[in-house]
C-alpha positions as CSV (number, residue, x, y, z in Angstrom):
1,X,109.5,111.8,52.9
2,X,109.2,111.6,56.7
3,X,106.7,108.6,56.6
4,X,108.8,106.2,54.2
5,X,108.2,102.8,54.2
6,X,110.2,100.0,53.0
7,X,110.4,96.7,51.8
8,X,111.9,93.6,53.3
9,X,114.2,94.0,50.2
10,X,115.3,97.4,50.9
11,X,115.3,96.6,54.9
12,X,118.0,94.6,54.0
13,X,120.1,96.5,51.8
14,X,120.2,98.9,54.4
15,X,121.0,97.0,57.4
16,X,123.5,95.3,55.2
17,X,122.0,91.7,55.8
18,X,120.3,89.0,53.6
19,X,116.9,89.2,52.8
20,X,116.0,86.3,55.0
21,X,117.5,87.3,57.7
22,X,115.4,90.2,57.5
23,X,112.5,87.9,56.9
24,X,113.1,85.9,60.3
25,X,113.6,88.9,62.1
26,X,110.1,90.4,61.4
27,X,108.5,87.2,61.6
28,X,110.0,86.7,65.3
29,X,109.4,90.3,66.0
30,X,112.8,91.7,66.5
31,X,112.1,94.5,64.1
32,X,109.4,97.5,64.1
33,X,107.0,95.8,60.6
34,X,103.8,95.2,59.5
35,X,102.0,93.4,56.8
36,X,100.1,94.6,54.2
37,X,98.1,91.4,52.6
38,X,100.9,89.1,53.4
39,X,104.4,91.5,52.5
40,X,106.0,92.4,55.3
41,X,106.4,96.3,55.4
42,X,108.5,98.6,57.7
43,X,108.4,102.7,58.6
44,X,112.1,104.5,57.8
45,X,111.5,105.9,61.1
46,X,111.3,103.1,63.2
47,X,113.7,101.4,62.0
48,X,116.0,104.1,62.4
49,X,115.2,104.0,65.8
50,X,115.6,100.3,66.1
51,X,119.4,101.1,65.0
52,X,120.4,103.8,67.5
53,X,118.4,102.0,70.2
54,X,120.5,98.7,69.2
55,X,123.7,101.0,69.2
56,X,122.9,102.4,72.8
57,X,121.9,99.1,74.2
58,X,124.0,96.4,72.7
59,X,122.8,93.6,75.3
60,X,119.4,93.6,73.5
61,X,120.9,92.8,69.7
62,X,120.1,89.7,68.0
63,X,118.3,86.8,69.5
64,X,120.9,84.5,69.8
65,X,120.7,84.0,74.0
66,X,117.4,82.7,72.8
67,X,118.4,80.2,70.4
68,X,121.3,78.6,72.6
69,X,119.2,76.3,75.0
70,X,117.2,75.3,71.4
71,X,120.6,73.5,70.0
């Protein structure tokens, strides 16, 4: 199916990360989602791209140069 979507659930199984991380990372828009009455949803396709664009550009993963000057 070229226009999948997932769940947060199966965002996370796939990315190999707990669901609330997943959860924070839509939520602070660091991943490609959308909700649909209140579950957040995500397109197989762009989160593929959100991995090889990660893997090209590793300066842009995570958000933790924004959460230093927060501690």
């Amino acid at each position: 199916m070229a226009d999948e979507i997932l769940t947060l659930v199966e965002v996370a199984q796939l990315l190999k990360v707990a669901e609330k991380t997943v959860y924070t990372m839509a939520q602070n828009a660091e991943l490609p989602c959308f909700k649909v009455r209140g579950q957040w949803r995500f397109r197989k396709v762009d989160i593929d791209a959100w991995i090889a664009a990660q893997v090209e550009n590793p300066s842009t993963r995570g958000s933790s140069s924004k959460k230093q000057g927060a501690r």
